[in-house]
N, C-alpha and C positions, 0 to 999 in steps of 0.2 A: 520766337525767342521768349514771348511774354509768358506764352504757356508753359514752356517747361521751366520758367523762374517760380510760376505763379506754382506750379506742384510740387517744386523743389521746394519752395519755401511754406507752405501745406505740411510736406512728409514733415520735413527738417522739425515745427514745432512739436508735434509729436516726442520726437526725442529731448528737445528742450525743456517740454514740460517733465517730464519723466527724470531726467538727469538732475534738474532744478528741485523737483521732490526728494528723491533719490537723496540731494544733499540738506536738504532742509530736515527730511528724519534722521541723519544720518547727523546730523549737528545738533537735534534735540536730546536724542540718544546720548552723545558724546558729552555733553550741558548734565541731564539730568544724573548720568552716571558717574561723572565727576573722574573721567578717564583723561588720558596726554592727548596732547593734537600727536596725532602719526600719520607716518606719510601716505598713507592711505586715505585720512582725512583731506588730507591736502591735497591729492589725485580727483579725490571725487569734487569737493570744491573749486578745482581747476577746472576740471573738463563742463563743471555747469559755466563756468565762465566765459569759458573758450567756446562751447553751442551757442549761446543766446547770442554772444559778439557774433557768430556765423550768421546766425538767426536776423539781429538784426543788418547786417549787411544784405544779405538777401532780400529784406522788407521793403531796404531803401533803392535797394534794385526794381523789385515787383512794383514799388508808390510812382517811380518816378518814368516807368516806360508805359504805368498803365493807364487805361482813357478814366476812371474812378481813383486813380491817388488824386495825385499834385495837379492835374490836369480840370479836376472835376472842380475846382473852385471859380474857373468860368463859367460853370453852370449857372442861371441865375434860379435862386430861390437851394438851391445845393442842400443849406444849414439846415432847410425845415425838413427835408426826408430823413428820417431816424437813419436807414441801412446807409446809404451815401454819407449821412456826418459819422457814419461809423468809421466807414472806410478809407476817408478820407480827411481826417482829424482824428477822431478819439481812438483809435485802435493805433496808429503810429505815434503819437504823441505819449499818451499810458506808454504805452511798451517801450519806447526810447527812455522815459522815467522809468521805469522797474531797472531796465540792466543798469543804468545808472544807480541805483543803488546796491545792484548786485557787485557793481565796482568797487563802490564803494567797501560795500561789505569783504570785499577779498582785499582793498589797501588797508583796512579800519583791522584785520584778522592779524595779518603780517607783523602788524605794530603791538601786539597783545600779545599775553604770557598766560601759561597754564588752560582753565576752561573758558578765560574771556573770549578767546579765540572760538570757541563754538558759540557763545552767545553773539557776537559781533556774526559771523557766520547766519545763526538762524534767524536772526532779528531781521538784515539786511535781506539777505536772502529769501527768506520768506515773505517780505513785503514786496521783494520783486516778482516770489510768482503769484501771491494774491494780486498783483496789477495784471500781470500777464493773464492770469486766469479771468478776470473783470472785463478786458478788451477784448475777448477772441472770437468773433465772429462762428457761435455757436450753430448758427444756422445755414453756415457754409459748409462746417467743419466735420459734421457727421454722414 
């Protein structure tokens, strides 16, 4: 079971990063041209919302069945190996703070009128996938 969470949740970010950019130019665009929120804006910054919430659901699946999430804090000496505090701290912790702000960013849009709604959009937004981008275990991942 671990294995196919562990590559579900692998493919999955793929699409989340992709989606998460997808709405971040797609809100700069919408900002700098000084255009309406339409409901196409609102589709694409949904669906970034609804992946990473998949996204992290799956993470907390893969952390908490696997011998390197939740588990690995038995280890003694864990925090001094770079890839282990990766794995097992800074890559879930970052990336739980990014959607959290990507939440943010989609309750902060809602409440806004005309192009604040892309601004609130790529600010939020954007700062969640510069985290997400920050955390990703690079070296797993290609």
């Amino acid at each position: 079971m671990y294995n196919i969470l562990q590559l579900l949740h692998s493919w999955w970010a793929y699409l989340v990063v992709l989606v998460l950019l997808l709405a971040v130019i797609n809100a700069l665009m919408g900002y700098t041209s000084k255009r309406h929120f339409q409901s196409k804006d609102l589709r694409i910054s949904l669906f970034a919302l609804i992946f990473s919430h998949i996204q992290l659901l799956l993470g907390l699946a893969v952390y908490f069945v696997s011998e390197i999430g939740f588990k690995a804090f038995a280890i003694e000496g864990a925090m001094k190996n770079s890839e282990l505090r990766l794995t097992m701290l800074e890559h879930p912790l970052i990336n739980i703070l990014a959607i959290a702000f990507i939440t943010i960013g989609w309750s902060k849009h809602k409440k806004a009128e005309g192009t604040l709604k892309f601004r609130k959009i790529l600010f939020f937004y954007g700062i969640g996938l510069l985290l997400i981008l920050s955390r990703i275990p690079w070296s797993t991942w290609f």
